[in-house]
C-alpha positions in Angstrom: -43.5 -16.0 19.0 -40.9 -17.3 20.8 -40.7 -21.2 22.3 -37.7 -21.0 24.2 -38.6 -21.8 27.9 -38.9 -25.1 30.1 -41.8 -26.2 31.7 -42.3 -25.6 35.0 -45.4 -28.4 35.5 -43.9 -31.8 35.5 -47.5 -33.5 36.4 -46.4 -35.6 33.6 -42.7 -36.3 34.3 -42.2 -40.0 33.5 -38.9 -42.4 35.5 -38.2 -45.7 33.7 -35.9 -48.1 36.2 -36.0 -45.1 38.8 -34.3 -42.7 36.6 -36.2 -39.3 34.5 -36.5 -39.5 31.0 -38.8 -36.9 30.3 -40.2 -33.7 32.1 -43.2 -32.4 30.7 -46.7 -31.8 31.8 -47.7 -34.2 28.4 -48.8 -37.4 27.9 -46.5 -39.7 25.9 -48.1 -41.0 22.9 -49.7 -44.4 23.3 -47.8 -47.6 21.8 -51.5 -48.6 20.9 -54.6 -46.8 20.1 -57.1 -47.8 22.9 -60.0 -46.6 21.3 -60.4 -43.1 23.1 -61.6 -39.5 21.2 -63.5 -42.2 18.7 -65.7 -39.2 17.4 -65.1 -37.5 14.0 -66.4 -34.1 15.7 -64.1 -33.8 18.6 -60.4 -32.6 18.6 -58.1 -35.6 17.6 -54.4 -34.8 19.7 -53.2 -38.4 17.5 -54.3 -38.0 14.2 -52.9 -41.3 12.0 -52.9 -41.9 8.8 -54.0 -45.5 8.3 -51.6 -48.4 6.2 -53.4 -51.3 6.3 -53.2 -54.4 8.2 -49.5 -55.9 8.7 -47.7 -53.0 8.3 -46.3 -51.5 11.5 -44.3 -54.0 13.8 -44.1 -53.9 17.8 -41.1 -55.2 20.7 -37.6 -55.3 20.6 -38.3 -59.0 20.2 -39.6 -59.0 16.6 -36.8 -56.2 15.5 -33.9 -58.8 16.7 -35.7 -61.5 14.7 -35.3 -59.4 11.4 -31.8 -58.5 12.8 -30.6 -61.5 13.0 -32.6 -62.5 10.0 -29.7 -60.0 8.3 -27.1 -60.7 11.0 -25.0 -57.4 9.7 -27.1 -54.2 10.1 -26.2 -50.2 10.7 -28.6 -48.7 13.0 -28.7 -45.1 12.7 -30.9 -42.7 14.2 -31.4 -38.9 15.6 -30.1 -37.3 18.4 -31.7 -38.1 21.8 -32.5 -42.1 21.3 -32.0 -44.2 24.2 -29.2 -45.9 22.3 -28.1 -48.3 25.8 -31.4 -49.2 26.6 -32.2 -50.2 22.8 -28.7 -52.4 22.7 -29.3 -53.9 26.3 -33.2 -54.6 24.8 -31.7 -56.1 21.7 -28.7 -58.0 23.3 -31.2 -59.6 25.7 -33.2 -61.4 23.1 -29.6 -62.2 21.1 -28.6 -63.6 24.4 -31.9 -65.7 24.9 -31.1 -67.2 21.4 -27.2 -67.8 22.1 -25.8 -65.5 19.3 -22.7 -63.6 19.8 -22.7 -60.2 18.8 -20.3 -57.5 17.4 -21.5 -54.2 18.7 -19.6 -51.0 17.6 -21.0 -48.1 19.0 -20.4 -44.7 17.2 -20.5 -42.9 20.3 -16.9 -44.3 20.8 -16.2 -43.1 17.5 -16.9 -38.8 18.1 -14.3 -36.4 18.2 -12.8 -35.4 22.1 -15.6 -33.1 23.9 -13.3 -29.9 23.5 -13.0 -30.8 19.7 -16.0 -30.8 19.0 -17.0 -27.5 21.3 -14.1 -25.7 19.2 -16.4 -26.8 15.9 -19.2 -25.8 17.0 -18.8 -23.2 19.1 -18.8 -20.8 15.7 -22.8 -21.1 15.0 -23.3 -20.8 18.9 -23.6 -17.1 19.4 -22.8 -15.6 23.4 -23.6 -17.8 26.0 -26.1 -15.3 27.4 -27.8 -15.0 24.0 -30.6 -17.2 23.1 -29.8 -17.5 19.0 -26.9 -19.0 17.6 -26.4 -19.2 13.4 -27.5 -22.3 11.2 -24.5 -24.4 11.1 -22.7 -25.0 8.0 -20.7 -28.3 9.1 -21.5 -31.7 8.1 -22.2 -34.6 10.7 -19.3 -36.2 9.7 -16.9 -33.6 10.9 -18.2 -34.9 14.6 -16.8 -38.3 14.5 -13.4 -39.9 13.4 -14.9 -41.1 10.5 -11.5 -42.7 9.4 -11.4 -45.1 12.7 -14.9 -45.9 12.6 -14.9 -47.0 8.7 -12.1 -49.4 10.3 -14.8 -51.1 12.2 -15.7 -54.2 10.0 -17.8 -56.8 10.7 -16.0 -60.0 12.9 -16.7 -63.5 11.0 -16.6 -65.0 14.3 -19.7 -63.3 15.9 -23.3 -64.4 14.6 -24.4 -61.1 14.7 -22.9 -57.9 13.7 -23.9 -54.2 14.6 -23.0 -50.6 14.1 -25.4 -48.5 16.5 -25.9 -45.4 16.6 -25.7 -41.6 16.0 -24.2 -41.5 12.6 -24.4 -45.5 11.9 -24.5 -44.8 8.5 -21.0 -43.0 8.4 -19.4 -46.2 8.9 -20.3 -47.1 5.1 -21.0 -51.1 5.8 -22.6 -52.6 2.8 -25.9 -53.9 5.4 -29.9 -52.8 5.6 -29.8 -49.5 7.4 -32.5 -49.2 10.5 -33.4 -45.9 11.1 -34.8 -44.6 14.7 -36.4 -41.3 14.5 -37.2 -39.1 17.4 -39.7 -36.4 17.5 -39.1 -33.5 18.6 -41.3 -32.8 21.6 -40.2 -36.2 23.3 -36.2 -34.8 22.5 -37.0 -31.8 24.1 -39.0 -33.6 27.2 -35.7 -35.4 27.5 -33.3 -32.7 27.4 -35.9 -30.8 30.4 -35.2 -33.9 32.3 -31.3 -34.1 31.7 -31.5 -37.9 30.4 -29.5 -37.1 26.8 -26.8 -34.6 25.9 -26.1 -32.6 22.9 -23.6 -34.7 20.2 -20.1 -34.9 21.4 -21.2 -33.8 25.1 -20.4 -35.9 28.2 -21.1 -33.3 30.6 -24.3 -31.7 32.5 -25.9 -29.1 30.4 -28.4 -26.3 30.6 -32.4 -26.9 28.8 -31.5 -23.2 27.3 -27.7 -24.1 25.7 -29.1 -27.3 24.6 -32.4 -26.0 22.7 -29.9 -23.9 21.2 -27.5 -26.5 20.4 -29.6 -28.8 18.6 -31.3 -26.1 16.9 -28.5 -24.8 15.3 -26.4 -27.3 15.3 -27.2 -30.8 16.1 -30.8 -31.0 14.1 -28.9 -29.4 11.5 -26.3 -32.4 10.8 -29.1 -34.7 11.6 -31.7 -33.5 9.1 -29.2 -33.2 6.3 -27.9 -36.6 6.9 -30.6 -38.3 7.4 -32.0 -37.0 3.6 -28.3 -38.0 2.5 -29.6 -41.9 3.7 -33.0 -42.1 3.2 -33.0 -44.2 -0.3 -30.7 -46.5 1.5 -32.9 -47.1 4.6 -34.6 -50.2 5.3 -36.6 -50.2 7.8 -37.5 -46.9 9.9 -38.7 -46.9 14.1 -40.0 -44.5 16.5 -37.8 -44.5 19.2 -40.1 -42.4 21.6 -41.3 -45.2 24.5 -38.1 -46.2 26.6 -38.7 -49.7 26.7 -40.3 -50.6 23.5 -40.4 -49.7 20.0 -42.4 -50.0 16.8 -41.1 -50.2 13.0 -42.3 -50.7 9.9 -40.1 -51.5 6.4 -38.9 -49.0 4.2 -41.4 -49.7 1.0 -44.6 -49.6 3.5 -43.2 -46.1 5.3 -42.5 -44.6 1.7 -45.7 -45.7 0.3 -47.2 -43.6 3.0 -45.6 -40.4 2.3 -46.6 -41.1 -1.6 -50.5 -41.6 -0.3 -50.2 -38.5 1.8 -48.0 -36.4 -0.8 -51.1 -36.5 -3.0 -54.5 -36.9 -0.5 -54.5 -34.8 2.4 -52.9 -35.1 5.8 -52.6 -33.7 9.3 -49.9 -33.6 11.7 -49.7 -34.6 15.2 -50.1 -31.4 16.9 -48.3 -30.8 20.9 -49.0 -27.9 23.4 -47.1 -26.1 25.8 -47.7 -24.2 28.8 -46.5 -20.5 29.0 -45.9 -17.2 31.2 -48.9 -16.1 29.5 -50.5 -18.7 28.7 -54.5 -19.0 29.2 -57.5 -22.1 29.5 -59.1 -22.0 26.0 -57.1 -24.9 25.0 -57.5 -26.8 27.9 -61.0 -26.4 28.6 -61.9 -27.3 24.8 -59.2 -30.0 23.6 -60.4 -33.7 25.4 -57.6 -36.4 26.2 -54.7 -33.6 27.3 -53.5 -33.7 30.8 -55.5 -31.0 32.5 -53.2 -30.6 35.7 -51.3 -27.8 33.9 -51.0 -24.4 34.9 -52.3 -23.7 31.4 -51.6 -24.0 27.7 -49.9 -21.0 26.1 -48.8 -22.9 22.6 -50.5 -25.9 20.5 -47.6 -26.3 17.8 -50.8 -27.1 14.9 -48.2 -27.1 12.2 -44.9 -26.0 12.9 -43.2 -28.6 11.0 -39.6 -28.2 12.0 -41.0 -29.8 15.8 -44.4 -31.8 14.3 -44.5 -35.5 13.0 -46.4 -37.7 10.7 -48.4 -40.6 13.0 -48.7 -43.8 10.5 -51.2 -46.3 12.1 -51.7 -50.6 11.7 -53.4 -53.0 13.5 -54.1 -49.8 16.1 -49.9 -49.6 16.6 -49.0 -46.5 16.1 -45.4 -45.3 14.4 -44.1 -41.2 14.1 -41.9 -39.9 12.0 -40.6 -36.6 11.8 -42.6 -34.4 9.1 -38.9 -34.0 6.8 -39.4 -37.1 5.5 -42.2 -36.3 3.7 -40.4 -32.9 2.1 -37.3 -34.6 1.6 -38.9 -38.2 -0.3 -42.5 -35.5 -1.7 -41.7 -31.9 -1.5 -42.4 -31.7 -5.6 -45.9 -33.3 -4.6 -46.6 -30.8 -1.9 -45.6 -27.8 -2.5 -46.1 -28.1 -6.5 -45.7 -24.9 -8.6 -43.3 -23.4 -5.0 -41.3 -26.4 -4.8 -38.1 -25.2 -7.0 -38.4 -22.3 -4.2 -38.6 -23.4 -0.9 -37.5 -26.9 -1.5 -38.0 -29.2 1.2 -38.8 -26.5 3.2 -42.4 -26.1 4.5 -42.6 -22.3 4.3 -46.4 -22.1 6.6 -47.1 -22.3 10.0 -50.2 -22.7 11.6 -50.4 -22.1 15.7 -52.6 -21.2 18.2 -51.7 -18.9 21.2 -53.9 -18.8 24.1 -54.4 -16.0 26.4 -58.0 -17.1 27.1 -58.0 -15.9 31.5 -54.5 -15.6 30.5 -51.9 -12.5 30.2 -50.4 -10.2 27.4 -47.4 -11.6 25.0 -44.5 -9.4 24.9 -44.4 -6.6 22.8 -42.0 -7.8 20.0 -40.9 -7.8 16.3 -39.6 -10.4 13.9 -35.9 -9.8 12.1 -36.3 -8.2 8.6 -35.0 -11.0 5.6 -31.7 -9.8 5.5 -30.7 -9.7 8.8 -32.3 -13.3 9.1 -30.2 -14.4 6.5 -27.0 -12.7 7.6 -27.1 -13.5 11.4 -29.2 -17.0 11.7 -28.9 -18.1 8.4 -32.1 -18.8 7.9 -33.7 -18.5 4.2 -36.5 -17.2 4.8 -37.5 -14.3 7.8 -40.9 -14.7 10.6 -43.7 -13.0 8.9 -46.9 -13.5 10.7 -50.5 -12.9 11.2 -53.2 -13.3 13.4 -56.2 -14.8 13.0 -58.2 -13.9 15.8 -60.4 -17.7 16.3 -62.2 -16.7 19.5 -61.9 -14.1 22.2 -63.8 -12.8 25.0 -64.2 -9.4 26.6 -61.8 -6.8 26.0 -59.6 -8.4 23.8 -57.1 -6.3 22.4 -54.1 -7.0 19.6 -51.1 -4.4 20.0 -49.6 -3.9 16.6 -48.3 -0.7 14.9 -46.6 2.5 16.8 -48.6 5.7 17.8 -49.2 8.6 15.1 -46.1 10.3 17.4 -43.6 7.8 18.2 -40.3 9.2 18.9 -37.9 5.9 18.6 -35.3 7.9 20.8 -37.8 7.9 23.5 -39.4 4.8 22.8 -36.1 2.7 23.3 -34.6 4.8 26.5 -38.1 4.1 28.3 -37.5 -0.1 27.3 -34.3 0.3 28.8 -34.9 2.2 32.1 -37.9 -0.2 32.3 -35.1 -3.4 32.1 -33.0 -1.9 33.9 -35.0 -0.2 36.8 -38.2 -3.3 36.4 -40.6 -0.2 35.6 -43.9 -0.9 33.9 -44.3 1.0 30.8 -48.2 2.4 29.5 -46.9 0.7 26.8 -49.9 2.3 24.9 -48.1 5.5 24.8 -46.4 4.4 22.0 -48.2 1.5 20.4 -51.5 0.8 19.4 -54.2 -1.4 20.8 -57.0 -2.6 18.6 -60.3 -4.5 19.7 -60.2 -7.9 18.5 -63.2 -9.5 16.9 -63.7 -13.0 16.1 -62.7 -13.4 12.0 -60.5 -10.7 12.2 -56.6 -10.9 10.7 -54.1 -8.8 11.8 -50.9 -8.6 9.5 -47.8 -8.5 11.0 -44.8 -8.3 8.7 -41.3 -8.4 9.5 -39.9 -5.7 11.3 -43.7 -4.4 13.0 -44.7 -4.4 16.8 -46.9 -6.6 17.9 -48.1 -8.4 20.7 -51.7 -10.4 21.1 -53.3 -9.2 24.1 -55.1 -11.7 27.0 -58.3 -13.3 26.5 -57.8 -13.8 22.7 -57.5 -17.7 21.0 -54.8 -16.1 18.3 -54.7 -18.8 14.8 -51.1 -17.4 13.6 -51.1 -18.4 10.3 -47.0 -17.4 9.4 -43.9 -18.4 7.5 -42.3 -21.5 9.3 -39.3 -19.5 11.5 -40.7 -19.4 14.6 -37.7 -18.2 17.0 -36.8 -15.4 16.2 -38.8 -13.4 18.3 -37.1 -10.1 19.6 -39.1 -9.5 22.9 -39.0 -5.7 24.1 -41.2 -5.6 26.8 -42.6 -8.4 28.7 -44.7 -6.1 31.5 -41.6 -7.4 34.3 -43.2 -10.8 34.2 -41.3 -13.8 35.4 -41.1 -17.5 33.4 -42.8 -20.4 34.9 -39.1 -20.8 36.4 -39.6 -17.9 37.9 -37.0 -16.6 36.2 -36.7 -13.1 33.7 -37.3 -13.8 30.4 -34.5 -12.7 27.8 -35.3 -8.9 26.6 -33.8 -8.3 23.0 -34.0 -4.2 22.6 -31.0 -4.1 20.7 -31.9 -7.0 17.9 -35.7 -5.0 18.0 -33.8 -2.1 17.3 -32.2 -3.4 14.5 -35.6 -4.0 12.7 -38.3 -2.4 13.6 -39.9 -0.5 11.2 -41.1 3.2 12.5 -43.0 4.2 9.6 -46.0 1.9 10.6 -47.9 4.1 12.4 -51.2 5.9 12.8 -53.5 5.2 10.4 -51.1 3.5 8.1 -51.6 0.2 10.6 -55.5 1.0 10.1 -54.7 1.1 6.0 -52.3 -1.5 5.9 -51.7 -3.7 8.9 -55.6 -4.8 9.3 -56.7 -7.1 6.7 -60.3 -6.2 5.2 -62.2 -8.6 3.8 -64.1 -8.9 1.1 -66.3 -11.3 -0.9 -64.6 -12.5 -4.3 -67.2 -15.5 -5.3 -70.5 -16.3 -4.2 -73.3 -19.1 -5.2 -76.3 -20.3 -3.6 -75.2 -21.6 -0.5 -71.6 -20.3 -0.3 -69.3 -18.0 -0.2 -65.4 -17.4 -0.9 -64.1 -14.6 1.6 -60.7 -12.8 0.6 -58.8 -12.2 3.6 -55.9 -10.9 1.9 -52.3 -10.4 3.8 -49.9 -7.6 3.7 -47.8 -7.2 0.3 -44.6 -8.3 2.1 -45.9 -12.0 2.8 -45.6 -14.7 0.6 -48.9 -16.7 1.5 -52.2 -15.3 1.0 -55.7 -16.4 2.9 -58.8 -17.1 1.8 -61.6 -18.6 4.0 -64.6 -20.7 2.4 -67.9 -20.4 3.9 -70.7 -23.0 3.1 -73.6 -24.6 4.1 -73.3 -28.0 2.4 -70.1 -28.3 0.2 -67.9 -26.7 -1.9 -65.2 -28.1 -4.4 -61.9 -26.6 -4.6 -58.7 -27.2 -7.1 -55.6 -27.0 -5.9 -54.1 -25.7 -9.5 -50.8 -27.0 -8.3 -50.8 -25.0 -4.9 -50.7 -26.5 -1.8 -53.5 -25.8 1.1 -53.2 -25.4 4.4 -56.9 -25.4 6.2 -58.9 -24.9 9.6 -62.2 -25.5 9.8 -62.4 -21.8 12.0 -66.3 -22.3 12.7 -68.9 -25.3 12.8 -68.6 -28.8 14.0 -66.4 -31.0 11.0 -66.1 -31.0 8.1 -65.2 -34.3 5.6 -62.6 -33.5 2.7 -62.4 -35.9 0.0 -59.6 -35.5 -2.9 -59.1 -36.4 -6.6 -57.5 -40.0 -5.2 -61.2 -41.0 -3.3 -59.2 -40.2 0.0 -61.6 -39.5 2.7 -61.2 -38.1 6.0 -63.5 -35.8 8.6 -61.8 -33.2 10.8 -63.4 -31.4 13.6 -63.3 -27.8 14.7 -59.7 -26.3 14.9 -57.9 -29.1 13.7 -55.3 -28.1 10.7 -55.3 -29.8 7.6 -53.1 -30.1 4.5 -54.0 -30.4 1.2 -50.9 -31.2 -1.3 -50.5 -29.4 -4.2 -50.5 -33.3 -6.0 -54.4 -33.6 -4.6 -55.8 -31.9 -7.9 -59.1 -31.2 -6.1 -61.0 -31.9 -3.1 -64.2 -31.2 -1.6 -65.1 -30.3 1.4 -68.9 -31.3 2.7 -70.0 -29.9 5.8 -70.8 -32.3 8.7 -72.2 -29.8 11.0 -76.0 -28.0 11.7 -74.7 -24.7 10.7 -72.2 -23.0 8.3 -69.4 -24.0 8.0 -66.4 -21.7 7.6 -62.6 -23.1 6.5 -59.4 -20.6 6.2 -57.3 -21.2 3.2 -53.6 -20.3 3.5 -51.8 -20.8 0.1 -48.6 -19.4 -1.4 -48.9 -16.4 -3.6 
């Protein structure tokens, strides 16, 4: 898997005051629910998690009235906020009232442009490549922390304010406001060239600045805003550019408690790819459908997915660390010592439905994960194969007679030449079949063939995809996509071949528990994965513990299904939608709201 690309569709693209914010074929998320995909058995692209009445606050208007409630505040917030339009919102209403105001903006305060470059520069990699290394700096090396914690509020002004990037760093004893960002509006910005990577003033590339703030900027972001988060006071979504909505810190926190122990579901966002096929758009209701098509829906990739809190119908994001930072002992339970605020599974679908063949690729082995991204943990996969049609195939595992010699020098004369390959000359294809898993540890071939709706239930990287052959297809740029034989080479693992892929690479599934009406189905993964898969199949209900394991769910066929936990939580989700049981939940059931059976994959952590 690899999400590396801009999007060539800009149906969607979005101007505020005549300039581009965002380019993206995707509907920003309402201020406001307006009451549209009402029913419990459709596809919800906003799922919320409900507060209460009062909670969530809307307009830059009742923000300045807590501000200068406080009159000395830090606001802090990620990478990619409209910082000048949120002072020249702010400073209008100040204005209206006659206060003076102090503003000290940390932008002022960062290091020269070529500084910074030489500190980053490091965890950057080549120019040409598209991975860089996890960076081991800390925000504060950015700025001139010294000049800016010479900044101190001015007794003559009514109002004082530190905004932005890195607020916090100026250590004012004041209530810190936090404005998040996700990630999918960040990178809608960046497409559109309407923010810049920390310290830059220049015009940049989409491709150097994914890989900037991957490596670097979300890096320094994340850690620091986990640093903060006791001391915020009040936390905004700062993802509609002339408005915003808030809430205080004790409400937001209570959320992420009620989640950490109920059950939850992020807010999922799709993308449209070389590949990419119709399933998603034919069958989800409320996405734009003027798109070329829909190759990615990130279900739970949590590095790019937020939490949607909801009151009075307003609706406020936050990014889904919070929750592992402030809960991760409540989630992840008996793992959390391991992976720490790191959500180690991934759910997504990729959809070649009328659509093409991914690459033929591998995944980096642990070590060389570890020793060249820095990443903890390495891009083991599966695929659960939710629907397909036709002939739809899954390449994974070499021929009985691979020779890796020959193998590679036909890749390269195929880059370098742009000859196809009969790429089944040296790896296998295997009929998919709705149900079916295919394992695909680190360091195997792989690719999922067209007309398949692939469920890849994985460990969280989701990079780090070494693409080897990509049948001399173009990007929606029309441009070549990046071909990684030597990384491949580094990794792949030869001996899974022939009927070892049959023997160990194809999950077979078989019945561990039974009653009545119901069945559990053992779907187990390869020995090398750290998550294991079990998919429930009932007609009515079925009660599960969580024995202090956290569960990641799909309802993979039927209509919806309600879960109820230990804490009389209650919610219904439809078909396809991913769920998330905390480890904290104790127990749920899970009552089926469909005509017939209902079928729900388990992913859980060995």
């Amino acid at each position: 898997m690899n999400l590396n690309q801009s999007n060539a569709n800009n149906s969607g693209q979005q101007e505020t005051g005549g300039t581009l914010f965002r380019k993206t074929s995707q509907y920003l998320m309402p201020v406001k629910l307006n009451g549209t995909n009402t029913s419990q058995h459709e596809y919800h692209i906003y799922p919320v998690s409900s507060l209460g009445s009062g909670k969530i606050f809307n307009g830059f208007a009742s923000l300045a009235n807590y501000i200068a409630d406080k009159k000395t505040v830090v606001i802090d917030g990620y990478t990619g906020v409209f910082w000048d339009r949120i002072t020249t919102a702010l400073n209008e209403w100040f204005a209206a009232k006659g206060l003076s105001v102090n503003w000290i903006e940390t932008s002022a305060y960062l290091k020269p442009g070529a500084e910074v470059e030489e500190l980053v520069k490091p965890f950057l990699g080549t120019p040409e490549s598209v991975w860089g290394t996890k960076c081991t700096l800390q925000l504060q090396d950015l700025y001139q922390v010294e000049q800016l914690s010479q900044q101190i509020p001015d007794s003559k002004c009514d109002i004082n304010v530190v905004i932005g990037c890195g607020a916090a760093l100026s250590s004012w004893n004041a209530p810190l406001i936090y404005i998040d960002l996700p990630k999918n509006e960040l990178q809608f910005r960046m497409r559109a060239g309407s923010i810049t990577n920390l310290g830059v003033t220049g015009v940049e590339e989409p491709f150097s600045m994914y890989k900037r703030f991957y490596f670097v900027d979300w890096v320094l972001l994340n850690a620091h805003k986990k640093q903060n988060l006791n001391k915020i006071a009040v936390i905004a979504d700062g993802q509609w550019p002339d408005t915003i909505n808030w809430m205080h810190a004790a409400d937001f926190k209570a959320g992420l408690n009620h989640l950490s122990q109920s059950v939850f579901r992020v807010r999922p966002w799709f993308e449209p790819g070389a590949w990419g096929g119709h399933w998603i758009r034919e069958r989800i209701k409320n996405l734009n459908k003027d798109v070329v098509n829909y190759a990615w829906s990130f279900e739970l990739i949590v590095p790019e997915n937020g939490l949607v809190f909801e009151s009075d119908s307003y609706l406020l994001e936050v990014s889904f660390d919070f929750l592992m930072f402030h809960n991760q002992e409540q989630v992840l339970g008996a793992h959390a010592a391991k992976f720490r605020d790191e959500f180690p599974i991934r759910f997504d679908f990729l959809d070649t439905f009328d659509g093409g063949n991914l690459s033929i690729q591998c995944h980096p082995k642990l070590k060389y994960i570890q020793d060249n991204f820095g990443e903890t943990i390495t891009q083991d996969e599966t695929y659960y194969i939710l629907d397909c049609q036709g002939k739809a195939q899954v390449y994974l595992g070499f021929q009985d007679n691979i020779d890796p010699q020959e193998f590679r020098a036909a890749l390269e004369n195929s880059q370098a030449e742009s000859k196809e390959i009969e790429i089944t000359d040296y790896v296998q294809s295997h009929t998919a079949k709705k149900h079916d898993l295919f394992l695909i540890p680190n360091g195997t071939v792989h690719s999922a063939g067209a007309d398949n709706l692939v469920l890849e239930i994985s460990a969280t990287p989701y990079i780090f995809t070494f693409k080897m052959y990509d049948w001399l297809r173009l990007d929606l740029d029309g441009n070549p996509r990046p071909i990684n034989i030597e990384h491949a080479f580094n990794n792949l693992d030869f001996s899974r071949k022939g009927q070892k892929v049959q023997d160990e690479l194809i999950s077979k599934q078989t019945v561990i528990e039974q009653g009545a009406d119901w069945q559990l189905v053992h779907v187990p993964t390869h020995k090398e994965h750290f998550y294991d898969v079990h998919r429930m199949e009932f007609d009515k209900e079925i009660s599960v513990e969580t024995n202090n394991q956290c569960h990641v769910m799909m309802l993979v066929e039927g209509e919806a299904v309600a879960v109820k936990t230990d804490d009389g939580t209650e919610q219904v989700f439809a078909y396809a939608e991913t769920f998330v049981v905390p480890a904290a939940a104790k127990s749920y059931v899970l009552t089926n709201k469909g005509q017939s059976r209902a079928k729900v994959i388990k992913a859980f952590l060995k």
